[in-house]
N, C-alpha and C positions, 0 to 999 in steps of 0.2 A: 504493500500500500504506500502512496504518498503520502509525503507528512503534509500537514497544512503549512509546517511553516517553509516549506520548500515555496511555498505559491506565496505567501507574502514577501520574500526575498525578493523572489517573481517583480511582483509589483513595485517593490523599491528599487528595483536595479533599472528596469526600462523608464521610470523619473529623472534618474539622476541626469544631470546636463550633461554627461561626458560617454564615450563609447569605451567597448573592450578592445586591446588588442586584436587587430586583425590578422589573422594565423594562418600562415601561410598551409597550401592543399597539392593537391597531384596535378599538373600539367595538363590543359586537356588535350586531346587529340582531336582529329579534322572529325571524326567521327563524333567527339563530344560536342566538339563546337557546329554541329550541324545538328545534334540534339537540343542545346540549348538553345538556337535560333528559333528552331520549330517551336519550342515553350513559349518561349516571350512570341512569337505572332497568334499564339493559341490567347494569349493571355488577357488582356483586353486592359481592363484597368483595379484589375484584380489584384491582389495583394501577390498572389504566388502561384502559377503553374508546372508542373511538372510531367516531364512526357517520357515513356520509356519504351523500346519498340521489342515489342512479345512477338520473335520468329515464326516462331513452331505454328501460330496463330494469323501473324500475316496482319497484325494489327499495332496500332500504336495506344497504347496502355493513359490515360490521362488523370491527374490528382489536379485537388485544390483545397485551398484551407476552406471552401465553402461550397455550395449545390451550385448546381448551374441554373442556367434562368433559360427561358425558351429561344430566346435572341443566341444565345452560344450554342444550342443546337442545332440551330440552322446554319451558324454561320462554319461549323466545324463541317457539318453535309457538303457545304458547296466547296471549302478549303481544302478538302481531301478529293472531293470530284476533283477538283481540276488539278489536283497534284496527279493522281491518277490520269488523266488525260495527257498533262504534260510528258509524265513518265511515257508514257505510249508513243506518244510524237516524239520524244530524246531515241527509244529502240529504234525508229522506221527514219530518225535524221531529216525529220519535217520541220524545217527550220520554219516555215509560213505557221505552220500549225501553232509552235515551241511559243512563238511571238503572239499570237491572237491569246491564249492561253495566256502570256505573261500580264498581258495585259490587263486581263479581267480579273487576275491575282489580284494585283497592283492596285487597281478599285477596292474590293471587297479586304481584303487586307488591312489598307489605310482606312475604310470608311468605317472598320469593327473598334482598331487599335488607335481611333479619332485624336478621344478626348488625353490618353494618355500621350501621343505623341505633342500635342500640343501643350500637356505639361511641363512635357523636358524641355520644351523652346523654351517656355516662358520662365523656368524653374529660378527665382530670384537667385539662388546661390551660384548661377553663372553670369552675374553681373558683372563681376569684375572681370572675367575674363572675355566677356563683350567690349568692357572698356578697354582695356587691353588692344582687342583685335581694332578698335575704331583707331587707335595710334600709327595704327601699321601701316595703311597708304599716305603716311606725312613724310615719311622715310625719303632719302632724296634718293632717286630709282638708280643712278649712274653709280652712285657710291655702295650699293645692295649688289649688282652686278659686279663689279670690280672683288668685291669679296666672298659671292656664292661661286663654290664649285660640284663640279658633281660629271661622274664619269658613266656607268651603263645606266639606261635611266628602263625601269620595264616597258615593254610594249603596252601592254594595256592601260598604260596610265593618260592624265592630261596629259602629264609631262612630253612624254612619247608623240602624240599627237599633235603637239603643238610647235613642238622644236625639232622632230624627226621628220615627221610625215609632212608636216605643213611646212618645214626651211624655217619657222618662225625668227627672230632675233630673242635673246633672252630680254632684252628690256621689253618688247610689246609684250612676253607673255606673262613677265611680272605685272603691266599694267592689267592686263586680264584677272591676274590672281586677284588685283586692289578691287575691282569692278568684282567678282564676289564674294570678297567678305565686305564689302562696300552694300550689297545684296540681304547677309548674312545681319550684319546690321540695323539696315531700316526696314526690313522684313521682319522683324524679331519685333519692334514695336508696334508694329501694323497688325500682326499675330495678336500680340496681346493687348492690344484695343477692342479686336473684334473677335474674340475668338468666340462667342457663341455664334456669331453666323460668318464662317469661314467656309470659302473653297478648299474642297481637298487639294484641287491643283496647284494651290501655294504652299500647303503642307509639302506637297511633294516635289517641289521647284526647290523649297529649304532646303531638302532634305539630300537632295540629288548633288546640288551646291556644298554641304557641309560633307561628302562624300568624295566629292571632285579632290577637295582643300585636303580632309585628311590623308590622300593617301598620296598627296602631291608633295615627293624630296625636294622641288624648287622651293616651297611655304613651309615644309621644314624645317630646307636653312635659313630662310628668311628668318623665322622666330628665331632660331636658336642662335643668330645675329643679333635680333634686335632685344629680346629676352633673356631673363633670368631661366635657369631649367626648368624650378620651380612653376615658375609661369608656362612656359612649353610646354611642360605635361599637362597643366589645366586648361589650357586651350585646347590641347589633341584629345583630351578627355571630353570634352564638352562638344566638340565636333562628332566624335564616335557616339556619344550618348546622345545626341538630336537626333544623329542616324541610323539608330539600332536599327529599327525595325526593315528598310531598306537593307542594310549591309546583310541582316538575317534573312530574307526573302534572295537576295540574290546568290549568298552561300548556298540557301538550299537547292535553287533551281542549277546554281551554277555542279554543284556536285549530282546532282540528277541526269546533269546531260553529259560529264565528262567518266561517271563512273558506273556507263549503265547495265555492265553484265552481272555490279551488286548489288548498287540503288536502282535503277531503272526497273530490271526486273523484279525487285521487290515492292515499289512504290507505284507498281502500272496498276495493283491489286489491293492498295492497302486501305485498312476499314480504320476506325477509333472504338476505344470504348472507355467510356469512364465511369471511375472509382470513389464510390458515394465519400465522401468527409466523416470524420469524428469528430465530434463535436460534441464537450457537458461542461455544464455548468459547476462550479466549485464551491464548498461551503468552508469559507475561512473561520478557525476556530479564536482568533485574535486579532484585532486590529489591525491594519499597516501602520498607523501610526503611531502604537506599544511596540511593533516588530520594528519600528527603526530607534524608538528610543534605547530598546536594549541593545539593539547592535551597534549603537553610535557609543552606548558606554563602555560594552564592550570591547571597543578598540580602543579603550581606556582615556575617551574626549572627555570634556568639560562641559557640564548644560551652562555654556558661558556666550559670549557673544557672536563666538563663532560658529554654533549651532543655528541661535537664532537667526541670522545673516544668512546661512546656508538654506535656512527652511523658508524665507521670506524670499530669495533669490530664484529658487530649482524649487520647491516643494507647493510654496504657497498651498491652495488648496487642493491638490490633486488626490488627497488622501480621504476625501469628505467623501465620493460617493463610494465609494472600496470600507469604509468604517463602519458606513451608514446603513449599507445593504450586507454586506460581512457574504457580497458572492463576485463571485469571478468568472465569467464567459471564456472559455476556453478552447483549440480545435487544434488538431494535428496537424501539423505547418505540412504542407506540399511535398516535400521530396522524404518526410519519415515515413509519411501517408503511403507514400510509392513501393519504400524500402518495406515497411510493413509487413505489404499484401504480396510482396515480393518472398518475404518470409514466412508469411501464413499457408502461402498455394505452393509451398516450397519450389519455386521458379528459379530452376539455374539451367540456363540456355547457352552460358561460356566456358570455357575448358580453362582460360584462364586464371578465373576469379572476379577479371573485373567488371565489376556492375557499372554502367556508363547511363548516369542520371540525367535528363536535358530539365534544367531550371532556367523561368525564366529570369531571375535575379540571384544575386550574392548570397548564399545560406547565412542566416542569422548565427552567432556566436553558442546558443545553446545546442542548436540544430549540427553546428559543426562539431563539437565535442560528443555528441551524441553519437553520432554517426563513427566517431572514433572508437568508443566504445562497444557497438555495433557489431564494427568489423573483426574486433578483439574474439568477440564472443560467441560471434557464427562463423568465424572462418572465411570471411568474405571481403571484399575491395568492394563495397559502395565507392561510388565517385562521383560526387556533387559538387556545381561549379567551377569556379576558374581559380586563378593563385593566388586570391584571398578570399576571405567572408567579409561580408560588411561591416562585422564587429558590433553591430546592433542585441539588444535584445526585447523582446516585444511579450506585453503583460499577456498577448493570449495563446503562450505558449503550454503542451501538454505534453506527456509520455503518453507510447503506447499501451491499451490496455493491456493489465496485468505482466505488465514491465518487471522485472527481477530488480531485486534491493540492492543489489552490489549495484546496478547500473547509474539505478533511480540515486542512491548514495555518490557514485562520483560525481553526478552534474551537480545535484546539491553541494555538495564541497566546492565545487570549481564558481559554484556561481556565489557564494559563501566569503570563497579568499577574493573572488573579483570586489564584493563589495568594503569589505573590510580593508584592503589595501588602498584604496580609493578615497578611504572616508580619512586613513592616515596618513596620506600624501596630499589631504586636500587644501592646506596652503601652498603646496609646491608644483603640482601638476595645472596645467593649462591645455585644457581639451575642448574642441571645436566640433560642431556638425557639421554632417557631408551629407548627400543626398547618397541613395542605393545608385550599385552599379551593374550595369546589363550588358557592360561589355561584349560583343562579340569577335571572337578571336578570327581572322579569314585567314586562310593557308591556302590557297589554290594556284597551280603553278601554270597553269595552261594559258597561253599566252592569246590565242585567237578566241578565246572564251573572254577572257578576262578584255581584252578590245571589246568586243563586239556589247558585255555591259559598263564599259564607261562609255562607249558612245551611246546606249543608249541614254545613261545621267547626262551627257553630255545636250541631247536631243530635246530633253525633260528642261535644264536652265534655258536654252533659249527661244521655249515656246511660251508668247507672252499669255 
């Protein structure tokens, strides 16, 4: 059994202003990372998807920390229709076919995954890194040339395109790069003016544009000229995260048409089927806000002025409706959900070991530990996310039923020393909020594949 006070830990540790270390995970492969794509465009603006593809069955496996709604069943029919079609036209080399098909993706895709893509545009915490980018075309262009260098540039890039194929000079096509984040900029505040009645086809002009930029070594070395590194990675970060969904739609199709004697032939056929949630309610036998005053004594503090200061700053009232109701809503986060039913229907389809999870976000800090222990105890490689966790932890988090006490015992302890250490170092430490990350990792090396979708992002920016 759980303790209760494992759950009001729970709820003091997802308050506190500050995240856990972020813990580094396994590497993923072109296979993981074409898992995880599929999750986040399953995803919609859901907290958490997860997708796992059942062989033997011919189907892709789907969780969520919640039911689905009748709008995601339809939209999941018509998403694997046409992945199914597409796959067909990738075996027969119907390039007419591949493209009408993409097309209608590319609609229903963005019209499902809307509201969320329009989040990430507008996300305040890439403010500064928009200011940042607005700096960039004041740069005197003769003097950015004189110092950018760069010798094979890939075919499929702008790059390529622009200074290969086209003879361009490198200063017109730096002024090209200014003209879209020039784009990227007053597009960004047009988006969040009007975002309840937005054309998709500006989403997707954004989108195509912040996709052009990131994978352009000219913009780069521009940054890494005019910036701190620091700043370069939060611009390439913020570029990649507007363009998730994009960069995940064309990894998939893109590995669909280059790899079809595996994916093609598997994805001409493939169904869904999804995995109802757990989901109960909790009955705390104590307060959160008795469970923090002993643990704040605990770590041997003072009810002195710096408690107070702490609970007026981070805590204020967040404790009142958690005291008052003495319950806690709780559901099995997405990718344990997977692991689970993965363990329940005892599903082992690899010779390996490795279980290869598609999430469409960063596994939470409990979630990650968890899954460590997990794999201790069944003899298995789960493999959730990319090379870190978000470091987050979220009040509605749960075990699975009838979980073993040695398990249920390490997170409590880990999430135990997380808090305790935190509440001891807290005049010393200075921790900041990030938003989740949905990275998607692309590794595809084919060059006339990889052409043929930048010219189409390429076709998408200049169609007004």
């Amino acid at each position: 059994m759980t303790t209760p006070g494992f759950y009001n830990k729970l709820i003091i540790s997802s308050i506190f202003p500050f995240k856990t270390d972020k813990r580094p995970t396994i590497s993923k492969t072109r296979r993981h990372s074409f898992l995880d794509g599929l999750a986040l465009l399953l995803n919609d603006s859901n907290q958490s998807t997860s997708v796992y593809p059942l062989l033997k069955e011919n189907k892709i496996l789907i969780t969520r920390n919640k039911q689905l709604k009748d709008n995601d069943e339809e939209y999941f029919d018509k998403f694997f229709g046409l992945i199914r079609e597409y796959s067909q036209h990738c075996l027969t080399s119907n390039q007419h076919g591949m493209h009408e098909i993409y097309s209608s993706l590319e609609s229903i895709v963005f019209e499902y995954n809307k509201r969320k893509c329009i989040d990430r545009i507008i996300d305040y915490l890439f403010n500064d890194v928009v200011s940042n980018l607005e700096k960039l075309p004041n740069n005197n262009v003769d003097d950015l040339c004189q110092k950018i260098t760069y010798n094979k540039l890939n075919k499929g890039s702008a790059d390529y395109y622009h200074l290969k194929d086209n003879k361009m000079s490198l200063k017109e096509y730096i002024l090209i790069l200014f003209n879209w984040i020039k784009f990227i900029i007053s597009n960004r505040d047009s988006i969040r003016n009007n975002k309840s009645n937005l054309e998709l086809k500006i989403i997707l002009k954004f989108q195509a544009t912040a996709e052009l930029l990131y994978h352009s070594r000219i913009f780069r070395s521009m940054l890494s000229i005019v910036y701190s590194i620091d700043n370069v990675e939060r611009i390439l970060y913020y570029l990649d995260k507007v363009s998730a969904h994009r960069l995940s739609l064309n990894l998939i199709l893109k590995t669909l048409e280059k790899r079809k004697s595996e994916y093609g032939e598997r994805y001409k056929n493939i169904q869904w089927s999804f995995i109802e949630p757990i989901e109960k309610v909790v009955e705390l036998k104590e307060t959160p806000s008795s469970s923090f005053d002993k643990i704040w004594s605990a770590c041997g503090l003072q009810n002195d002025q710096t408690k107070t200061a702490f609970q007026n700053e981070y805590i204020q009232n967040k404790f009142v409706e958690y005291d008052s109701s003495l319950k806690l809503s709780t559901c099995l986060h997405s990718e344990i959900r997977m692991i689970d039913c993965l363990i329940e229907q005892n599903i082992k389809e690899v010779h390996d070991k490795d279980v290869e999870i598609g999430i469409s976000k960063l596994p939470c800090y409990l979630c990650s530990i968890y899954i460590e222990k997990l794999n201790i105890d069944f003899n298995r490689m789960f493999y959730v996310g990319s090379l870190i966790t978000d470091g987050k932890i979220y009040p509605n988090w749960m075990f699975r039923n009838n979980e073993e006490d040695k398990i249920i015992n390490y997170v409590n302890d880990q999430l135990y020393t997380f808090i305790k250490n935190d509440l001891q170092l807290l005049q010393s430490r200075i921790r900041t909020k990030s938003g989740d990350s949905d990275k998607q990792e692309i590794d595809i090396d084919d060059d006339d594949v990889n052409n043929a979708y930048m010219l189409r992002a390429m076709k998408e920016i200049e169609e007004q």
